[in-house]
N, C-alpha and C positions, 0 to 999 in steps of 0.2 A: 786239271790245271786251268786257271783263271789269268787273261792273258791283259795286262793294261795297256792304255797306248801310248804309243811312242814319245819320250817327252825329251826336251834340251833345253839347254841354256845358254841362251848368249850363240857365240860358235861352233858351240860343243857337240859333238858327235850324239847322233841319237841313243838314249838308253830305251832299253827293251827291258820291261819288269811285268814280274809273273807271281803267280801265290796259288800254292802248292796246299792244300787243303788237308789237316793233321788231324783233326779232332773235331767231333760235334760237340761243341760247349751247351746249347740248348736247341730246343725244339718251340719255334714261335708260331702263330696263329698263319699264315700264309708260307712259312717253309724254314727256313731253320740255321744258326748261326756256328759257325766254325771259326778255330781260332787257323794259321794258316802263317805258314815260311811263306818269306819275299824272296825271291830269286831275282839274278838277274842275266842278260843273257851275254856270255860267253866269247869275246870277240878273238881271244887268242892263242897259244899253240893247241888247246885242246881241241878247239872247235876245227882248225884245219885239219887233226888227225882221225875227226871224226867223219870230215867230207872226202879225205881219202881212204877211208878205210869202207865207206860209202861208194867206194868211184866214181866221184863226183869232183868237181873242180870244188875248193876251195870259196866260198864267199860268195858262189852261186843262188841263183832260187831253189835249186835243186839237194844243197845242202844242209844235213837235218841242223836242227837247233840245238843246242848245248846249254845250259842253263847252271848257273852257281849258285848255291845257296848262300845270300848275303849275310842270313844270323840273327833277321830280327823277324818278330811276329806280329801279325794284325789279326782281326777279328774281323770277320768278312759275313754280313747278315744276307740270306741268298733268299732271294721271295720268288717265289715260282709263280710267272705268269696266268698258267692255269688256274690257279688259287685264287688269285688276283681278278681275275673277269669268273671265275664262278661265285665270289663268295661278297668283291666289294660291292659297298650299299648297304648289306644286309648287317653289319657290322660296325660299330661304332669307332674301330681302331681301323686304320686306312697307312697303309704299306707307302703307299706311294707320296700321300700328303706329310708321313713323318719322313721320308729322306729326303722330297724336296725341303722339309722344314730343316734338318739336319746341313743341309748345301747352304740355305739362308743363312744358319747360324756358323757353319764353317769351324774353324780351330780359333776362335777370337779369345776363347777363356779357359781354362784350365781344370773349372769344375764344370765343363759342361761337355758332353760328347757329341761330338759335329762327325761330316763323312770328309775322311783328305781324297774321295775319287769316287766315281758312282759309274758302274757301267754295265750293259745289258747285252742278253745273244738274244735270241727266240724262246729262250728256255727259262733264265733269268735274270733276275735286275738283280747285283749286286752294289751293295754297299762297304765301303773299304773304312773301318774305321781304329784307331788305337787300339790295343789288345792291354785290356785291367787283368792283371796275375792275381788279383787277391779275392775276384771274388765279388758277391755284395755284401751291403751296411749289414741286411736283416743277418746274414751269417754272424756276421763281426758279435752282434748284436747276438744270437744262442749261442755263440762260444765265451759269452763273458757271462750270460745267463747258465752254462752247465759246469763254469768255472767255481759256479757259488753253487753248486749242490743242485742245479735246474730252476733257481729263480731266482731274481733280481736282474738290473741294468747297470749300466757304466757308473764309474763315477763320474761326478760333474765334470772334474776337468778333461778327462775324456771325453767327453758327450761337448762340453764345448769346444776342442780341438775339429770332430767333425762338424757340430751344429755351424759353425762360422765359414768353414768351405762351403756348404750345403746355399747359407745365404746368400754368398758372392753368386754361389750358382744360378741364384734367384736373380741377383739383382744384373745377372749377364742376361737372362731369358725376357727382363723387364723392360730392359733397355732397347731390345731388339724387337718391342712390341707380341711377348710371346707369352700364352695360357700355358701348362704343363696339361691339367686336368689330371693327371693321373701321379703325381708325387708321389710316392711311396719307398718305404727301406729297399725292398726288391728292384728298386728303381734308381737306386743309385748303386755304381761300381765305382772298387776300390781298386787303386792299383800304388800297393805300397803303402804311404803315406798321405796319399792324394785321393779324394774321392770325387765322379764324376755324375752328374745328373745326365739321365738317360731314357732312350725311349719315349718317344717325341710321335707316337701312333696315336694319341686321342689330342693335340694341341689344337690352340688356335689363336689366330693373331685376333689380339685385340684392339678393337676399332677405338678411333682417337675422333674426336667434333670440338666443334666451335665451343665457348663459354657460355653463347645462349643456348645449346640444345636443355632442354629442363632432365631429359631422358640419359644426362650422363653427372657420372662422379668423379669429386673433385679430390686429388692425391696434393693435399698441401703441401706435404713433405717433399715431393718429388716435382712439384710445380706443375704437373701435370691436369688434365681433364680428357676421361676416357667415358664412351659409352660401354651403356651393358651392355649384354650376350644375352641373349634370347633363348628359352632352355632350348639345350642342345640333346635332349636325355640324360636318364641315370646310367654315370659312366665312374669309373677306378673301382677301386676298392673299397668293401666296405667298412673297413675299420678307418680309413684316410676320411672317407668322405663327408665333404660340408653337408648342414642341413639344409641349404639351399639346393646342393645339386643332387640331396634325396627326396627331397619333396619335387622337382624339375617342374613347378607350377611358376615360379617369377623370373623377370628378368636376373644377371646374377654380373657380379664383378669378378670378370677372371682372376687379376691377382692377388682378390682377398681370396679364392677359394684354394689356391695354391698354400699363403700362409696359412689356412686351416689345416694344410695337411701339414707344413709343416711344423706346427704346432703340436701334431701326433705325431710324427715321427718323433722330435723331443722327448714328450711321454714317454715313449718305448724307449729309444734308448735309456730315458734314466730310470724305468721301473721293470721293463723287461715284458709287456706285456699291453696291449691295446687298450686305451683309456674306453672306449662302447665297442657295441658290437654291430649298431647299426643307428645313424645319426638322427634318430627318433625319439621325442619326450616319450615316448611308449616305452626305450629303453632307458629302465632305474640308472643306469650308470652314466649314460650321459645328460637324463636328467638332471642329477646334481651337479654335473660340471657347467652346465649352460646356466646354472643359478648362483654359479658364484660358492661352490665349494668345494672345489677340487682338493684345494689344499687339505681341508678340514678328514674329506673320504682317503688321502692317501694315508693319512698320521691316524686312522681309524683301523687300518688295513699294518699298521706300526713301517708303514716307510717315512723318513723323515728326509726333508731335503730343504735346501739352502731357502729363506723367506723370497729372493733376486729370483731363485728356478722357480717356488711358485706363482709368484707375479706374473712373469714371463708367458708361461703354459695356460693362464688364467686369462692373460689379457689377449693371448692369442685367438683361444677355445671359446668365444664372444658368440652366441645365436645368431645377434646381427651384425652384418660384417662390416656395419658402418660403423659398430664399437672395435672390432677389433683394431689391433697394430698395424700400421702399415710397412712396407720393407724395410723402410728408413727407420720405422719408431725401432723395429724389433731392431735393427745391427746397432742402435745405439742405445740398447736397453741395460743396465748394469751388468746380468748377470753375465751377456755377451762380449760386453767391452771387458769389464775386471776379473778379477780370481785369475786362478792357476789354471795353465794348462798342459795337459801331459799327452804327448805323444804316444800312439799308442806302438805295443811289438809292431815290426813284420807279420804278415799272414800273407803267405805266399803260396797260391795253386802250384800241382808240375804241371810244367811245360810240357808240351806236345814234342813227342822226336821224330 
């Protein structure tokens, strides 16, 4: 049991809140994430018949604890200290810089997962954050892919039902001066009807300068001027990733390298499968897309989609990022703003008992 600390309000009597650890939802690179009951502790006739049955006075230090199960759940990421001084450095993902980044971004938006309490023993740093029942995109994404026989993706107005939370998520992380580096399906959780951007282990805040530095770029759209980032390594994934941060040779614009990925995620959701395999002219397939014929190779392959979806995906998927979209162009790009949009089922995990 995982014990928080003491918190009130105003006058109010101290509450005592605990979380009771259910299930290991997954296993991460420094220790591994559980979903987990909130309790809370006990102040009334049970807890006295438990200090008497104790022989103990009642209300005493000496009085065990009692605890009630409140009825909701969170997702509690637990990073073992050990891990942590044997392994950071050597790793391009850092434990400790994504929950300080997760406390920066807090609960301020609703597609993006922040930590509501961060606390630590000897043993480990935990992280307390919303518990998603449904899972992630990429699932959402092969259950609509094994719904057609094991191939294809959403429809449009599906895909733009998420793509639109996805961007708010963006434009929450932009605002907050924040890189993802690592966007991907796997990286965003669903819960319900809501899906969350997640997983904040390879970010980084992006540096802002004067309008004389020559070494930085100018976001018309958003009125802003940021400097580049310095390569920092080849880091995510390799189906996500820009050509700038596979080649890790030039300086690079954090939140163009973000819209690159989310640019592929798009892709997948609407074909069901990874536009390249590695963000290389070496690789044929993304060869043709950085030359301006995406569209041409999907209606080749016989998927045919809205002329707004291939614009969209085309002007995202740009070699240099200084052609691509920017957050602003892409949320008011047609295919985003108009068409239908369809909500998709429930997909709901079980619950932990």
């Amino acid at each position: 049991m995982i014990e928080s600390r003491p918190r009130s309000e105003g006058d109010a009597e101290l509450e005592y809140i605990a979380y009771w650890p259910q299930r290991r939802l997954q296993d991460a690179i420094y220790g591994s994430v559980w979903a987990c009951l909130v309790l809370r502790r006990h102040h009334g006739v049970a807890a006295d018949d438990a200090a008497r049955a104790a022989g103990v006075e009642p209300g005493s230090r000496q009085a065990p604890i009692v605890w009630e199960i409140v009825g909701t759940h969170v997702a509690i990421k637990m990073v073992e200290w050990s891990r942590v001084q044997h392994t950071r450095g050597r790793l391009l993902e850092d434990p400790v810089k994504e929950i300080a980044a997760m406390q920066l971004l807090g609960n301020g938006d609703p597609h993006v997962l922040g930590s509501t309490e961060v606390l630590q023993d000897d043993d480990f740093l935990y992280s307390i954050m919303p518990y998603c029942r449904s899972g992630d995109l990429f699932g959402i994404v092969v259950s609509y892919a094994e719904d057609n026989g094991g191939e294809g993706g959403m429809s449009e107005p599906v895909a733009r039902y998420w793509f639109r939370q996805i961007l708010k998520g963006l434009h929450y992380l932009q605002t907050r001066g924040v890189c993802h580096r690592d966007l991907s399906l796997e990286n965003i959780l669903v819960d319900e009807e809501n899906c969350l951007v997640i997983d904040m282990g390879m970010c980084l805040r992006v540096p802002y300068n004067c309008p004389m530095n020559s070494g930085s770029v100018v976001d018309v759209t958003a009125g802003t001027m940021r400097r580049l980032i310095k390569p920092q390594g080849v880091c995510g994934k390799q189906n996500y990733m820009s050509p700038e941060i596979y080649r890790n040779t030039d300086d690079f614009d954090g939140f163009a390298i973000d819209l690159w990925a989310a640019g592929v995620i798009l892709y997948i959701m609407l074909t069901g499968f990874p536009p390249y395999d590695q963000a290389s002219l070496a690789d044929q397939r993304f060869e043709v897309i950085v030359t301006g014929n995406l569209v041409e190779q999907l209606q080749n392959w016989d998927i045919y989609l809205t002329e707004d979806a291939g614009n969209l995906m085309q002007s995202m998927l740009q070699l240099d990022p200084r052609d691509r979209l920017t957050l602003a162009q892409v949320m008011n790009h047609p295919w985003v703003v108009h068409g239908e949009v369809e909500v998709p089922p429930p997909r709901t995990d079980a619950l932990p008992h």
